[in-house]
N, C-alpha and C positions, 0 to 999 in steps of 0.2 A: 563579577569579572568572569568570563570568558575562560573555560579551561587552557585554550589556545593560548589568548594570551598570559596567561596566569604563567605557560609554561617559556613564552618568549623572555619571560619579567626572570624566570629563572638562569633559562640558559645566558642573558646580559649577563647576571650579577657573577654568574658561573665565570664566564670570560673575561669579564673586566678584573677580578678579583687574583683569576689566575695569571693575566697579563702583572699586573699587578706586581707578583712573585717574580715571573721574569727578568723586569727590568729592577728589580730592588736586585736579583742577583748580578745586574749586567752594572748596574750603578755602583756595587764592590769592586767590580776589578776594572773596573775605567768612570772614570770623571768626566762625563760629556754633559755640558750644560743643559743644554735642551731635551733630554733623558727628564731631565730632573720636572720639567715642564708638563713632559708628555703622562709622568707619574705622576704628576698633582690631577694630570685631567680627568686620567684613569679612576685616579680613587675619589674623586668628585663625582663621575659618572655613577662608581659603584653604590656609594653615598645614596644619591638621588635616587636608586632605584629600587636600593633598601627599602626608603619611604615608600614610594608608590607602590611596592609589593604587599607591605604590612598595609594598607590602608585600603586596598584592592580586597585581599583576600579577608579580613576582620570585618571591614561593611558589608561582605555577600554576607546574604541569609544562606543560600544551599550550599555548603563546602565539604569538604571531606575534611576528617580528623585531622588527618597529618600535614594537611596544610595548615590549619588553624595552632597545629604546632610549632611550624617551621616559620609562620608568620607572626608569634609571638618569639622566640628567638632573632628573629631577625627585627625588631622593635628593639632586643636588648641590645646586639650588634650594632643598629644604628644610635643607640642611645653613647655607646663605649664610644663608635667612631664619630661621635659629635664633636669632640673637642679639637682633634688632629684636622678633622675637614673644616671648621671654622677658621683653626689656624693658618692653615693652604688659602681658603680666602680672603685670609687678611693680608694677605700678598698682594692679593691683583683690586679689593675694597677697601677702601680707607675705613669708611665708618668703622670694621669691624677690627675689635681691639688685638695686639699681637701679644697678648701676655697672661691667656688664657690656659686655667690649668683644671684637674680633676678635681681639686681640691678635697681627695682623699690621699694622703701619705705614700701608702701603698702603690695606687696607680699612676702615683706622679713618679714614682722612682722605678718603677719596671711600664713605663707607657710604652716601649716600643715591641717589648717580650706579649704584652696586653693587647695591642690593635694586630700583630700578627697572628697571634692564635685567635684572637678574634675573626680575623677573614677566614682563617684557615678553618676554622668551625664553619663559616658561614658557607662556603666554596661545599664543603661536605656536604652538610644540609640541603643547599640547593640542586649538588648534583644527586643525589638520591631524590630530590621530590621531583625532577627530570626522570629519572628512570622509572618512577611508579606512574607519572601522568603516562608516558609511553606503553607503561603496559597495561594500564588502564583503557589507554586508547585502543592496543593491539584487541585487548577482552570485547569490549562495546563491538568495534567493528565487526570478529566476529561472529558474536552475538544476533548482532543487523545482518550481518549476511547468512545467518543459521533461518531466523526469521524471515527474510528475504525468499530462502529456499523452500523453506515449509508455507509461505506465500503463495509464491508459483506452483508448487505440486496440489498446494488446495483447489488453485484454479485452473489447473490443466484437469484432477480431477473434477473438478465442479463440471468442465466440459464436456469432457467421457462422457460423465452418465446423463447430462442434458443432449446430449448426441443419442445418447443408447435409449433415454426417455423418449426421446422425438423417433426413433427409428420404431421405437413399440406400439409408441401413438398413431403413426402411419399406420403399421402392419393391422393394428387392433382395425384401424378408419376404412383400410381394401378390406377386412376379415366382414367387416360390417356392411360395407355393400357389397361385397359378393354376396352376404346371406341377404340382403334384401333383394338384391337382382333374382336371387334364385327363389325364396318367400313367393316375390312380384311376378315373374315366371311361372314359377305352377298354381298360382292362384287364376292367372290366366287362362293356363291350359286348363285347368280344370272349369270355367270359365265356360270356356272353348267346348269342353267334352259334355257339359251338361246343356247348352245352347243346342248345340247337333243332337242329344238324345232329346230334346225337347221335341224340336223338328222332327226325329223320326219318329217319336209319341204322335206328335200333327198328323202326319202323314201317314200313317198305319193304324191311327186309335177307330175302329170301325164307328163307333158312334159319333166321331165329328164327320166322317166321311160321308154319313147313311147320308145328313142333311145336303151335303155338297155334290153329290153325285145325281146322275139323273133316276127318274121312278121307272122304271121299264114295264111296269104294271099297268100306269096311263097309257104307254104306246100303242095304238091300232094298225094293223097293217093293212095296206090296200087290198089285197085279196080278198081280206075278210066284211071289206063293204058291200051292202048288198043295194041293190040299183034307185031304192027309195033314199037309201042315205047319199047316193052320190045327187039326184036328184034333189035333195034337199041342200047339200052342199052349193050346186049351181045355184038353187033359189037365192041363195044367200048373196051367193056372190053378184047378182044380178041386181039385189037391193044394192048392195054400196055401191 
């Protein structure tokens, strides 16, 4: 059963019980026939839900103590107010017989001292096992909303620092290629600076130059031909 309703099944018995009181004091000082109807119904109802409380609360497995208390009381209650609610239905049922007693001495001669202090125990009982499921319920909820709270602060934190993780991961990710821009940068220029010393090794190392340059040692100068060699010059030229 249902904390909820366990506690609906209370506040019934709570009402009907104390209506109950009511009209037994209003049925002393005036004689209204249909009173007398609406009290049979009353304590029929309260009857009926005796039962289904005790049989509600005794078949769950998970219960708390004090219902399992109030739930065996109210078995004995229903058992006291057996006789009197049979008799009320043997007003409006034939089958059921009008001449039904306790058949203990005792409670036949104080039956009606007996089924009121019987409610009036009952009324007690159930209005106390109302005020513990209530604060019971007060406890849980804020219980749930303590947990709720410390929910939300784990995951606002959780966020923070996957915020603050991601913002480090970035700066670390620029820190990281800035150093390889800069690494790739001077490897470049130094790259760059040893290509240009190469070059001016090329170009200034006198022994690549000796081969590349002209011999100025083979050079003859015209002046210094003497008129056999020009003569022999023309011969030549006069073959080809």
């Amino acid at each position: 059963m249902d904390k909820k309703f366990e506690k609906t099944l209370s506040q019934i018995i709570s009402t009907m019980i104390l209506l109950v009181f009511l009209l037994t004091m209003i049925s002393i000082r005036t004689n209204i026939w249909i009173l007398n109807y609406i009290w049979s119904g009353l304590f029929i109802i309260s009857w009926i839900s005796l039962l289904i409380f005790t049989i509600g609360v005794l078949i769950k497995k998970e219960t708390y103590g004090i219902s399992i208390f109030i739930a065996i009381m109210t078995a004995i209650g229903f058992a006291i107010l057996s006789v009197p609610a049979l008799l009320i239905l043997g007003k409006f049922i034939p089958i059921i017989p009008m001449n039904l007693t306790y058949n203990i001495k005792v409670l036949d001669q104080n039956s009606q001292v007996i089924i009121y202090n019987t409610l009036m125990m009952l009324y007690s009982l159930h209005l106390i096992h109302i005020i513990i499921l209530n604060k019971r319920a007060r406890t849980i909820a804020n219980v749930e909303k303590s947990l709720g709270a410390i929910k939300e602060n784990n995951i606002e934190n959780n966020k923070e620092e996957i915020l603050v993780d991601g913002e480090e991961a970035n700066l670390q990710a620029e820190e990281n290629i800035d150093d390889n821009l800069s690494k790739n940068s001077l490897e470049n220029d130094n790259v760059f600076t040893e290509n240009i010393e190469n070059s001016e090794k090329i170009a200034y190392d006198p022994e690549i130059n000796k081969d590349l340059g002209y011999n100025n040692e083979k050079v003859v100068l015209v002046e210094e031909l003497t008129d056999d060699d020009l003569d022999f010059m023309e011969s030549g030229n006069e073959n080809d």
